[in-house]
C-alpha positions in Angstrom: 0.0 0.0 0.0 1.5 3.0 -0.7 3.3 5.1 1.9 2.0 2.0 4.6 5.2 0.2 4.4 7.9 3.9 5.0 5.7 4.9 8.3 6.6 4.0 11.9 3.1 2.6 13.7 0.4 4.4 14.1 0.0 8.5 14.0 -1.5 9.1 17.1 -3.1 12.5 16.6 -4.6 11.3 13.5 -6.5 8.6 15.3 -7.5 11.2 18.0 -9.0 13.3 15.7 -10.3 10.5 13.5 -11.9 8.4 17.1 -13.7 12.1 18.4 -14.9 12.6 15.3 -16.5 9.4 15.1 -18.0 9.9 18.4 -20.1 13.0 17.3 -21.2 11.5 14.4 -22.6 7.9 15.9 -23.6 10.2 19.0 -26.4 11.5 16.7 -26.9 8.1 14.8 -27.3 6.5 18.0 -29.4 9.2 19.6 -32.0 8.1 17.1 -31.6 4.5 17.4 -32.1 4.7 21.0 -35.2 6.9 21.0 -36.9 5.0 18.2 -37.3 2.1 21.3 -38.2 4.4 23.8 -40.0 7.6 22.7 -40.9 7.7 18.5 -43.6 5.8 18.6 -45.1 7.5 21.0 -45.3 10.2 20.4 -44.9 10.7 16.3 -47.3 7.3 15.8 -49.7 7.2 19.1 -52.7 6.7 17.4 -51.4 3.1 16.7 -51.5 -0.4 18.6 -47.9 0.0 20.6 -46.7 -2.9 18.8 -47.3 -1.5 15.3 -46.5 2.0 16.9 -43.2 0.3 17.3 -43.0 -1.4 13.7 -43.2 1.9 12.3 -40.6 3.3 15.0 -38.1 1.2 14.0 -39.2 1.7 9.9 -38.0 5.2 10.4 -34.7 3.4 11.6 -34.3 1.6 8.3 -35.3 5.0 6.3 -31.5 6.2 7.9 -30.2 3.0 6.5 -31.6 3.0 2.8 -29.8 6.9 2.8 -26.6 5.7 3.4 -25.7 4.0 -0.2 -26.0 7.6 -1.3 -24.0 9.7 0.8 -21.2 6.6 0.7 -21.4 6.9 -3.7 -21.3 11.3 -3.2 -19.1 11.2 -0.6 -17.1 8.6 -1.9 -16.5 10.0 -5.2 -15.7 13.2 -4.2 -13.0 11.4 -1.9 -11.3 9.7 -3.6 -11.4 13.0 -6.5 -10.5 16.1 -4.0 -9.5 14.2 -0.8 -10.8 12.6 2.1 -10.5 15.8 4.7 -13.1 18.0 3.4 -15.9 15.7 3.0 -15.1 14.4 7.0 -16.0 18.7 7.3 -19.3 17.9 5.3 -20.7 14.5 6.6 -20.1 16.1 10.3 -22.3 19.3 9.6 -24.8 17.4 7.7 -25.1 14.5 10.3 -25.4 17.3 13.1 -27.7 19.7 11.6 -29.9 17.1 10.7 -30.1 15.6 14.5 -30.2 19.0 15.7 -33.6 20.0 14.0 -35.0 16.6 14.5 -35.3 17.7 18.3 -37.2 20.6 17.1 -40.3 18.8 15.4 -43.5 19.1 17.1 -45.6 16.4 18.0 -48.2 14.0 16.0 -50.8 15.7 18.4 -49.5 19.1 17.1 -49.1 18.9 13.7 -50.4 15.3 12.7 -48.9 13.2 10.0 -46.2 16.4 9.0 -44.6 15.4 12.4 -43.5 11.6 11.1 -43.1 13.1 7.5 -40.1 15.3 8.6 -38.4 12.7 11.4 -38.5 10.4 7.6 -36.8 13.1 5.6 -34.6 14.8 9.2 -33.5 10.6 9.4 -32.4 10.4 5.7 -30.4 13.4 6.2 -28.7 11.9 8.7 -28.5 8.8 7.0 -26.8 10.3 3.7 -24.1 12.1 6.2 -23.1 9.1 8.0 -22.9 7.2 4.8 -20.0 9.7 3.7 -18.2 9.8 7.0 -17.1 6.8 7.8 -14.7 5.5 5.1 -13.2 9.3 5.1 -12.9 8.7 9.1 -11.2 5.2 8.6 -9.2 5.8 5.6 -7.5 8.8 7.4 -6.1 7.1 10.3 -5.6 3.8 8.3 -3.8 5.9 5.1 -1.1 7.8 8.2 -0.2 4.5 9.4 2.0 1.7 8.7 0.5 -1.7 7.6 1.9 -3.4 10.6 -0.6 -1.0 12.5 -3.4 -0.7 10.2 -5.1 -3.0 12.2 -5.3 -1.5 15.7 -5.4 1.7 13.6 -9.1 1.0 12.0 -10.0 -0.3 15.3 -8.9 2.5 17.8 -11.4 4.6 15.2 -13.8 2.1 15.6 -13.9 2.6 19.1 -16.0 5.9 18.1 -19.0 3.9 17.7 -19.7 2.3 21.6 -18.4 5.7 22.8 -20.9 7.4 20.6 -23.7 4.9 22.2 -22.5 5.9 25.5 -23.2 9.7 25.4 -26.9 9.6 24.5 -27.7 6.7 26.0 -26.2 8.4 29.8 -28.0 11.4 28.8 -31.5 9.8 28.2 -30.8 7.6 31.2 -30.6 11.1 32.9 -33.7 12.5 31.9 -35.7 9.3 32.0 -35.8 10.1 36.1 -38.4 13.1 34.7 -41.9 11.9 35.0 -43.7 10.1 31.9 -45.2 13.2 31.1 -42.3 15.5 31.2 -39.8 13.0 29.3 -42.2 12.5 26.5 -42.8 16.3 26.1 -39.1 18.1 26.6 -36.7 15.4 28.0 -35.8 13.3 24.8 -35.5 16.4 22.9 -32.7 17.7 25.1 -29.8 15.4 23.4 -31.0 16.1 20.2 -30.5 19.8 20.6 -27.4 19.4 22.5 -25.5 17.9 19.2 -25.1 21.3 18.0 -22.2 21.5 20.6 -20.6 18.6 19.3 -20.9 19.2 15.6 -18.6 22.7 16.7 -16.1 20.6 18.7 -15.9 17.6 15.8 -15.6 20.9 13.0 -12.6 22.1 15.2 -10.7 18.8 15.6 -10.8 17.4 11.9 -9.8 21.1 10.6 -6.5 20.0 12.6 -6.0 16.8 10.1 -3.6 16.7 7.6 -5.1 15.2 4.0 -4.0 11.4 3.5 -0.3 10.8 2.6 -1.9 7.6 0.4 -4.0 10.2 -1.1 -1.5 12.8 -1.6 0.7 10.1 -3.6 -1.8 9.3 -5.1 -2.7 12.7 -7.1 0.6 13.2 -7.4 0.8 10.3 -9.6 -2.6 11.0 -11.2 -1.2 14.5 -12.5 0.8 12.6 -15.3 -2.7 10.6 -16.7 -6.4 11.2 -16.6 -7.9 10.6 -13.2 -11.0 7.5 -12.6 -13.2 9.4 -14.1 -15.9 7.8 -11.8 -14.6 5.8 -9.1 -17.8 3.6 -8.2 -18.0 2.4 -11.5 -14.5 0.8 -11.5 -15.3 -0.8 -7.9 -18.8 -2.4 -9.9 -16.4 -3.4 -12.9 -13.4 -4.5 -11.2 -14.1 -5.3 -7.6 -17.8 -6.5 -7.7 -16.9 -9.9 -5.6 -15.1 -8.4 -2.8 -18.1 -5.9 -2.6 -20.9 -8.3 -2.9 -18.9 -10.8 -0.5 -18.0 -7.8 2.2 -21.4 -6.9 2.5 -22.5 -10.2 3.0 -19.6 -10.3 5.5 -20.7 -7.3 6.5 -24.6 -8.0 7.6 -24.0 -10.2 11.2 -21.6 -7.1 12.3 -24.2 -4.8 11.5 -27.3 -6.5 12.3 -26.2 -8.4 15.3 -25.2 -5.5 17.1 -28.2 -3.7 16.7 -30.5 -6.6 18.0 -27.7 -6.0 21.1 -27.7 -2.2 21.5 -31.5 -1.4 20.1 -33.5 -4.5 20.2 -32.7 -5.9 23.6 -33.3 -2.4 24.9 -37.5 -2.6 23.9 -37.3 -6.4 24.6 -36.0 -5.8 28.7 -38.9 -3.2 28.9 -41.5 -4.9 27.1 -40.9 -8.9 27.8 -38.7 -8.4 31.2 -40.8 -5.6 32.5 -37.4 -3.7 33.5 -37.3 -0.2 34.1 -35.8 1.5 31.1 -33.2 3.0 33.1 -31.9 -0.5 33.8 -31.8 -1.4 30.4 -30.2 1.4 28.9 -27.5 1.1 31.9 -26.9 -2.2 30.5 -25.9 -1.7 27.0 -24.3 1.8 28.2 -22.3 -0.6 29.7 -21.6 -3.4 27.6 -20.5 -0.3 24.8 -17.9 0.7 27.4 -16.6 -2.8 27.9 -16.1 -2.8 24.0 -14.6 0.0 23.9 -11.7 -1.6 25.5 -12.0 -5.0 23.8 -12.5 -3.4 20.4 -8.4 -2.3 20.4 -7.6 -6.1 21.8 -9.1 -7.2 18.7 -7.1 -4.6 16.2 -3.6 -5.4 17.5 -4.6 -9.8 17.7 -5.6 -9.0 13.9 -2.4 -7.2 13.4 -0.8 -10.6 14.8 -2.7 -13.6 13.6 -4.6 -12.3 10.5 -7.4 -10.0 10.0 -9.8 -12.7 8.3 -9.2 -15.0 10.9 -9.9 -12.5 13.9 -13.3 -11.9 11.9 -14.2 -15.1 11.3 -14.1 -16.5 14.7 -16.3 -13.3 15.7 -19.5 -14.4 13.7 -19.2 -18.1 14.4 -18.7 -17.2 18.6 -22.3 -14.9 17.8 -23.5 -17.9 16.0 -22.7 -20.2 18.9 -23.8 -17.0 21.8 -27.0 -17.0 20.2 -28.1 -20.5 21.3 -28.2 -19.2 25.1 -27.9 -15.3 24.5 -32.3 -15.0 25.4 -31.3 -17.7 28.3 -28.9 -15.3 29.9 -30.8 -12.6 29.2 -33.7 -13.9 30.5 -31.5 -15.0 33.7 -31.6 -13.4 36.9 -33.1 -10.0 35.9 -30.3 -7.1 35.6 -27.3 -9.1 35.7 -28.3 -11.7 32.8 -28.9 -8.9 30.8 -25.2 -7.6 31.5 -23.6 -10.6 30.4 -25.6 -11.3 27.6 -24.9 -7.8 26.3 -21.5 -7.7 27.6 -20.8 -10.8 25.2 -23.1 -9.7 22.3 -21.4 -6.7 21.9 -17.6 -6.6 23.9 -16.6 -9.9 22.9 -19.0 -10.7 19.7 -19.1 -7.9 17.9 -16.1 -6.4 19.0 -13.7 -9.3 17.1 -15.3 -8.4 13.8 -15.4 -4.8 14.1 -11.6 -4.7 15.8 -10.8 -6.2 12.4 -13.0 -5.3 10.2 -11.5 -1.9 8.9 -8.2 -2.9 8.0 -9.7 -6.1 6.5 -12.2 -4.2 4.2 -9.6 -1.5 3.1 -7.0 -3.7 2.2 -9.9 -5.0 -0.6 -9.0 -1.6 -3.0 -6.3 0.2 -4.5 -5.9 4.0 -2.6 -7.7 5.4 -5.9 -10.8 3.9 -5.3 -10.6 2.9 -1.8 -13.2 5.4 -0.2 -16.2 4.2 -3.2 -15.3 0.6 -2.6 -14.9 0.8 1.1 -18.1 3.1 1.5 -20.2 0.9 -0.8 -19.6 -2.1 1.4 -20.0 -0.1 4.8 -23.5 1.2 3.9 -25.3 -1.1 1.9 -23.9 -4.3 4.1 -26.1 -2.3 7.2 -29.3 -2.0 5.0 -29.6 -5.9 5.5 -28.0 -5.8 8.5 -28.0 -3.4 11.2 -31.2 -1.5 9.6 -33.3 -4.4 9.3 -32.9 -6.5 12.4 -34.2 -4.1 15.0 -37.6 -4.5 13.0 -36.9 -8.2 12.3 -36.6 -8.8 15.8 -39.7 -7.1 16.8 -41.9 -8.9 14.4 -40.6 -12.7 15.1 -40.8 -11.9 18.5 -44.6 -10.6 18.4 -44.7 -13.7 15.8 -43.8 -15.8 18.8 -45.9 -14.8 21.0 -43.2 -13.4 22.9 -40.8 -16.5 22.7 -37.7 -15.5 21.1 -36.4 -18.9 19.7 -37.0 -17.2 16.4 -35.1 -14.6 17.0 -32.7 -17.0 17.8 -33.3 -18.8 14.5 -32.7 -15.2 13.0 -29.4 -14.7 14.8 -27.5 -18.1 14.0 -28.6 -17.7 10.3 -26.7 -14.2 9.7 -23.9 -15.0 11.8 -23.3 -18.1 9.8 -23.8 -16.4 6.4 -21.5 -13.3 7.2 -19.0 -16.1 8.4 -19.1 -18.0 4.8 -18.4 -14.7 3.4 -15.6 -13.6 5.2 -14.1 -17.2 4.2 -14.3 -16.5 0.8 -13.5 -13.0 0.5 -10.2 -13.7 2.6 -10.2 -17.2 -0.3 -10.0 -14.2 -2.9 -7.8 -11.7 -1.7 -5.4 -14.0 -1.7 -6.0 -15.3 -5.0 -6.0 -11.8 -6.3 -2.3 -11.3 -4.3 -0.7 -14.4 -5.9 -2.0 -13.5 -9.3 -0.1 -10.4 -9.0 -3.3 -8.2 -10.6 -1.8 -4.9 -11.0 -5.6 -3.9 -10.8 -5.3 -4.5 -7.0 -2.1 -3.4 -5.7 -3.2 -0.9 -3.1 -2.0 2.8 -4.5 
């Protein structure tokens, strides 16, 4: 890769700014997320049965999703064109505004069906944004360090996303001690408004980056001959397997740790009968355990192999998910730890922890932010965006019983494991044919 192999480890102040950035954006990403389980369907679809009240929560959920392909193919293109710093500038504003005004819409009772119209279009917004940001965010901190590192690199950036579940899910633990009343009216719209601050502070820390070295030698070298004219297109023409197999890789990642993070949170208050403080203390806390675990990951991928690390994530969530419901289900607050605490630490934190570097390594550096951004945003569609709702309607399907859910689990955890298998079969096909078409840079 070019540059990768000339730098000494990893460039800390890059990853700094790369990891806090990260934390703004999936602050507001998971700000929604969170209150889509606890408050949307309340109070933007009340005239509905709760159940379908919360179908149609978590259909908003997926509306964030199907944005993402398009801010990844902008975004993406405009990357890997002008460079990856200023569209980190522009996903961040976007991703913020948009969270910003959504605590600002009135209620169904105030303005009727306008009130779920704009959460739709406010939720695409933020959808398109975070489809841009994150393969500018990873690439940055992967591009300034040295291939030994890139590993622990992509993961130390990953650690943005359990830290950006952390903040909003302490601050609506905060406010859920308001009354029913109070919470429903003002509370939840606190966070939202508050991510105006954070937008300013994520704008001031990536103005501080300097652009990609991979990208700089990369333009350099494109001055002499005509640049990709449309980057996308050669990932479709050239790369279409590793895209179509990383997304499939792609979808237990995703998906699994949403049915830990968002799904368990509605199935402790609605099956359990917890208190939704509990709950969202528990996967406030299994997001800080991953935060440390996530790292572990990075550097054993460094080690060992990054296919491998991810790999033996989705088969341990394949194998968790024949007992996760029984230890959730097991001695009230504490089950509910553990289960988390595995789901999402341990589970999810081996695939993510590798994931990055794995995925990045697919592309050469003039294509790598389409190609990584097309994987990274349709790969959640099926994934992450669907299996909140999936889990809600096997669940109601059961009659409460979540042995489909279970079903559900072991299925995508297997598939994304095939995947992986044979993506890491044909990157190293692709190495030892020497395709000139794939040499990173």
């Amino acid at each position: 890769m070019s540059g990768g192999t000339s730098r000494s480890g990893l460039n800390k102040r890059i990853v700094v700014a790369s990891t806090l950035g990260t934390v703004v954006e999936y602050y507001d990403f998971t700000l929604y997320a969170t209150s889509s389980a606890l408050v949307f369907n309340k109070i933007f679809f009340p005239s509905f049965d709760p159940f379908v009240g919360l179908l149609a929560s978590f259909s908003t959920f997926f509306v964030g999703y199907c944005a993402r392909p398009l801010g990844g193919i902008l975004f993406g293109h405009f990357g890997d064109r002008t460079g990856r710093k200023t569209m980190l500038m522009l996903t961040m504003l976007i991703m913020g505004l948009g969270t910003f005004a959504i605590g600002l819409i009135p209620d169904y009772n105030t303005i009727g069906i306008a009130a779920p119209i704009l959460l739709v279009v406010l939720r695409a917004l933020q959808g398109i944004g975070i489809g841009g940001e994150y393969g500018g965010g990873v690439l940055m901190t992967i591009e300034h360090s040295a291939e030994r590192s890139r590993g622990l690199a992509g993961s130390l950036v990953h650690i943005g996303v359990p830290a950006g579940f952390l903040l909003p899910i302490f601050l609506l633990g905060l406010l859920s001690g308001l009354s029913e009343e109070a919470f429903l009216s003002w509370g939840w719209r606190v966070p939202f408004l508050l991510s105006l601050l954070l937008v300013a502070v994520g704008l001031y820390i990536r103005s501080s980056v300097e652009e990609s070295p991979d990208f700089e030698a990369q333009r350099q070298a494109q001055m002499e001959k005509k640049k990709t004219a449309l980057p996308s297109s050669e990932v479709l023409r050239h790369h279409w397997r590793e895209v179509l197999l990383a997304i499939g890789a792609k979808i237990a990642e995703s998906g699994l740790f949403n049915i830990y993070a968002v799904f368990l949170i509605s199935y402790a208050v609605t099956r359990l009968g917890m208190a939704r403080q509990q709950a969202l203390d528990v996967v406030l806390i299994a997001c800080l355990v991953e935060c440390f675990t996530l790292p572990f990951f990075g550097w054993l991928s460094d080690r060992i192999g990054r296919p491998l690390v991810y790999v033996s994530g989705a088969i341990f969530q394949a194998m968790l998910a024949v007992v996760f419901f029984q230890i959730a289900d097991w001695n009230g607050v504490l089950g509910l730890g553990l289960a988390a605490a595995a789901g999402i630490g341990l589970g999810h934190g081996s695939m993510y922890g590798a994931q990055a570097a794995f995925f990045a390594g697919l592309f050469p550096t003039r294509i790598r932010y389409s190609g990584l951004s097309l994987i990274q945003q349709v790969g959640p569609i099926l994934g992450g965006g669907l299996s909140p709702l999936i889990g809600a309607a096997l669940l109601a399907r059961g009659g409460g019983d979540p042995t489909q859910v279970t079903v559900y689990m072991i299925g995508i955890a297997t598939f994304s494991a095939a995947c992986a298998i044979a993506l890491a079969v044909l990157s190293t096909q692709r190495a030892r044919a020497v395709d000139p078409a794939t040499v990173s840079g």
